[in-house]
N, C-alpha and C positions, 0 to 999 in steps of 0.2 A: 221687319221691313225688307230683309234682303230676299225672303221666300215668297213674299208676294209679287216684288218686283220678277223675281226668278219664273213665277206663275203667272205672268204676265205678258212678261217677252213670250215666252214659248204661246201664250195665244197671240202674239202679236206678231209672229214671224210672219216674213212678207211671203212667203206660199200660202198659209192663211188668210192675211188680209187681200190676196189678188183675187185668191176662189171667192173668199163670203164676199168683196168688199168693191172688188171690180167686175169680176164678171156674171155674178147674179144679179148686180143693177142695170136700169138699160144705160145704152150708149145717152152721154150728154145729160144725166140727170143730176139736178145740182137740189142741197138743201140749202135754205136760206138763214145766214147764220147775222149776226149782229158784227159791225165793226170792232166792239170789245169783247166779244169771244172770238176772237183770232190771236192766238199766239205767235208770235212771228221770231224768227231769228235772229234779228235785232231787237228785240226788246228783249230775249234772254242774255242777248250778248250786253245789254246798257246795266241789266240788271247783275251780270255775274261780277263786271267789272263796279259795282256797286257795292251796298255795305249787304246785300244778300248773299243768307248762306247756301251749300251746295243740294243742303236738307230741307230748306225751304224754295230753291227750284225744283226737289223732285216732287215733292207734297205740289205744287204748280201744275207741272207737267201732268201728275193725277190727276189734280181735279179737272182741268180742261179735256184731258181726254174722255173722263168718263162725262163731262158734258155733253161734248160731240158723240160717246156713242148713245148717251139719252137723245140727241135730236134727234140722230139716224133711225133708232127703234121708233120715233114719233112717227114716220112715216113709212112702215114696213107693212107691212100685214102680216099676220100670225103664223100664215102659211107660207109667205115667203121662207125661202130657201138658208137665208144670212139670219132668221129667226132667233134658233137655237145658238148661232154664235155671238150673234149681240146681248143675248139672254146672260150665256157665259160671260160673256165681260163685265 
């Protein structure tokens, strides 16, 4: 668990995500996601202070991200540029 989290972060560093993640998208493009695929910082914080453990908000915080990077890949094209990085994730 702690080598893929380790392998993760480092694809997740924010000089990474600004190259692949903001600046090869255009200006103001948005994907449209569902009101319960939004994680929010409040409902981790309802949930921490809850009977949930610290191992069952990371296993969370996984699968929603790797959700959101499947939406993003839903509308990439093969040639775009953030391709091979959402490939990698």
């Amino acid at each position: 668990e702690c080598e893929l989290t380790r392998l993760l972060q480092d694809k997740l560093q924010y000089e990474m995500r600004l190259q692949y993640m903001k600046h090869y998208f255009p200006i103001d493009y948005t994907v449209q996601v569902q009101y319960e695929e939004v994680l929010r910082p409040s409902n981790i914080t309802r949930l921490r202070n809850g009977t949930v453990s610290e191992a069952a908000l990371r296993y969370l915080w996984f699968h929603v991200s790797s959700q959101a990077v499947l939406r993003i890949r839903e509308v990439l094209p093969e040639k775009h540029p953030s391709w091979k990085y959402t490939q990698e994730l």
